[in-house]
C-alpha positions in Angstrom: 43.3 107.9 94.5 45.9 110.5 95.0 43.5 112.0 97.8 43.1 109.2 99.6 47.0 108.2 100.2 47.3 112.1 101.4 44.4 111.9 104.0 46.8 109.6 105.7 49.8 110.2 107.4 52.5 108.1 108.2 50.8 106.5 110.9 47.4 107.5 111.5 44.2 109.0 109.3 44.3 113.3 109.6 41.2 115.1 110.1 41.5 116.1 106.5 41.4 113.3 105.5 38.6 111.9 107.9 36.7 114.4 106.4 37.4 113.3 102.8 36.4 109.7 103.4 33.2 110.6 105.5 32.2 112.9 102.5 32.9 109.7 100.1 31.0 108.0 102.6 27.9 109.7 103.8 25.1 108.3 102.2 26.2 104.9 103.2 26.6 105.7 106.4 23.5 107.4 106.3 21.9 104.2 105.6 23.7 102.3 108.7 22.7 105.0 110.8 18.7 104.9 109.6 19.2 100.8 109.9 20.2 101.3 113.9 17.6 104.5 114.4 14.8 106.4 113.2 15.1 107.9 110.0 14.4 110.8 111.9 17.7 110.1 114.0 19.4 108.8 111.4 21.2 112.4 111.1 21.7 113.3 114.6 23.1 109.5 115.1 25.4 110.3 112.2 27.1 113.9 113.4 27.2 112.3 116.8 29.3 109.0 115.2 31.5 111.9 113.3 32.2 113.5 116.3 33.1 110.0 118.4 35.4 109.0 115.4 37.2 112.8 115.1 38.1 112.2 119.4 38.9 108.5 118.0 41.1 109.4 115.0 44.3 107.7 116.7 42.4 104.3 116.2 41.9 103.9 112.9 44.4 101.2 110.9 45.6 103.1 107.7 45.2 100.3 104.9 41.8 99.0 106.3 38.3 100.2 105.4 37.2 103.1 106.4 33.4 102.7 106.0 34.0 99.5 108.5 35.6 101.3 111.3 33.0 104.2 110.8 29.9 102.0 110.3 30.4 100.4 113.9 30.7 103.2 115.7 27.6 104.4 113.6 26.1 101.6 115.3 27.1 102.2 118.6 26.4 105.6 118.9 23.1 104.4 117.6 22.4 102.0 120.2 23.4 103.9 122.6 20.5 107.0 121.6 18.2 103.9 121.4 19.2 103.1 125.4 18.8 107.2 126.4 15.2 107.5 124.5 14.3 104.5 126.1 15.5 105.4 129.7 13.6 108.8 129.1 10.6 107.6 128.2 10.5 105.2 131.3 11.4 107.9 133.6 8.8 110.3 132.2 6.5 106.9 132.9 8.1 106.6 136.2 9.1 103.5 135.8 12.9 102.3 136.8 14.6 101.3 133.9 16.1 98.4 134.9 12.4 97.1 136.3 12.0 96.9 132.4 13.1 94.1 130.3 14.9 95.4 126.9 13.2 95.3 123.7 14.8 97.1 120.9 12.8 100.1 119.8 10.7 102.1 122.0 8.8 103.8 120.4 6.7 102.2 117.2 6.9 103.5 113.7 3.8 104.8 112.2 4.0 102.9 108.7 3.4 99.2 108.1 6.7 99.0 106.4 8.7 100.9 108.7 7.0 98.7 111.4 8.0 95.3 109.9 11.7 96.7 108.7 11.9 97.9 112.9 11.1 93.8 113.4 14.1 92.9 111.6 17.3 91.3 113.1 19.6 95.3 112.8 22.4 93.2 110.8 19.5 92.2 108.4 17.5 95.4 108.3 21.1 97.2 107.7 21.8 94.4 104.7 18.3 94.9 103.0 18.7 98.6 103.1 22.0 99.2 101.6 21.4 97.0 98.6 17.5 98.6 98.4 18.5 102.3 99.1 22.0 102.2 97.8 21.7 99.2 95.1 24.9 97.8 96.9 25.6 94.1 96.0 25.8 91.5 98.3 30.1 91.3 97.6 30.4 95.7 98.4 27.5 95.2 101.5 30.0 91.9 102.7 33.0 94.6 102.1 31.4 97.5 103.8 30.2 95.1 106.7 33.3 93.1 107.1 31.3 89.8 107.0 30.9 86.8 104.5 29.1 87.5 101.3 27.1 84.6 102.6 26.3 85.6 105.4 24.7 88.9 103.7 23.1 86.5 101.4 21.1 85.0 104.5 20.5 88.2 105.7 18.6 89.0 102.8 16.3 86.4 102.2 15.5 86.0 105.7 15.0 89.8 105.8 12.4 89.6 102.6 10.8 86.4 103.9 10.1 88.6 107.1 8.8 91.4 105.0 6.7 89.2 102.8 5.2 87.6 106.2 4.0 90.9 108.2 3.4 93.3 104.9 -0.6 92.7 104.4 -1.1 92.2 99.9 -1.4 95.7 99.4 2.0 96.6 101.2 3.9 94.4 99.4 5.6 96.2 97.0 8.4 95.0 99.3 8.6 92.0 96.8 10.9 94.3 93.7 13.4 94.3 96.3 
């Protein structure tokens, strides 16, 4: 505990201590990150987030959660590589992008799973994998997320009725979730 009062000082958090929390925090924010992205973006989504939040140090509120604040500019910076790949990938087509209508991911995954967990709501996908990657409970997910534990409840089951709908019998080894 003693670390965490001195990665703050009287007003703001240092980049000491920024660094402490991130290190606390990395595999959750890992996990946001892989929720928004790729898992094969999930890293470069994350440095990039670390490097927004260092130039954004000043607004930070000492005595509020850190993996909050960090989490949403996780999911920023991860919307906004989803907006950049698909404005590439258009231009390499030559289409305008604005001609195109937005629809989430451009690209598909190559995994049933993946596929159906890239179908999901991103405030449901990011619910199902923290408490199936990091065994969070819905109270520490609602904590982390700064939204009602019942609202992460919905998220959930909606999230493993979706699952359960698009995963053929064999793939369902979604249902131990």
């Amino acid at each position: 505990m003693r670390r965490l009062f001195s990665a703050f000082s009287a007003r703001s958090l240092t980049a000491e201590g920024f660094a402490a929390l991130f290190q606390e925090q990395a595999r959750f924010l890992w996990v946001v990150a892989a929720a928004h992205a790729s898992r094969a973006e999930a890293d470069d989504v994350l440095q990039e987030a670390a490097l927004v939040a260092l130039r954004k140090l000043h607004t930070f509120t000492p005595g509020t959660r850190f993996s909050a604040w960090m989490s949403q500019i996780v999911r920023f910076v991860a919307s906004d590589a989803r907006r950049k790949r698909r404005a590439e990938l258009l231009a390499d087509r030559g289409v305008e992008p604005d001609a195109v209508p937005s629809r989430g991911q451009t690209e598909p995954p190559d995994e049933d799973l993946l596929r159906a967990l890239a179908a999901l709501p991103a405030a449901a996908r990011e619910c199902l994998l923290l408490q199936a990657v990091l065994g969070q409970s819905t109270a520490e997910i609602a904590a982390h997320l700064q939204i009602p534990e019942n609202t992460v409840s919905s998220h959930l089951h909606r999230a493993r009725a979706v699952l359960r709908e698009r995963l053929t019998p064999a793939d369902r080894t979604i249902r131990s979730l």
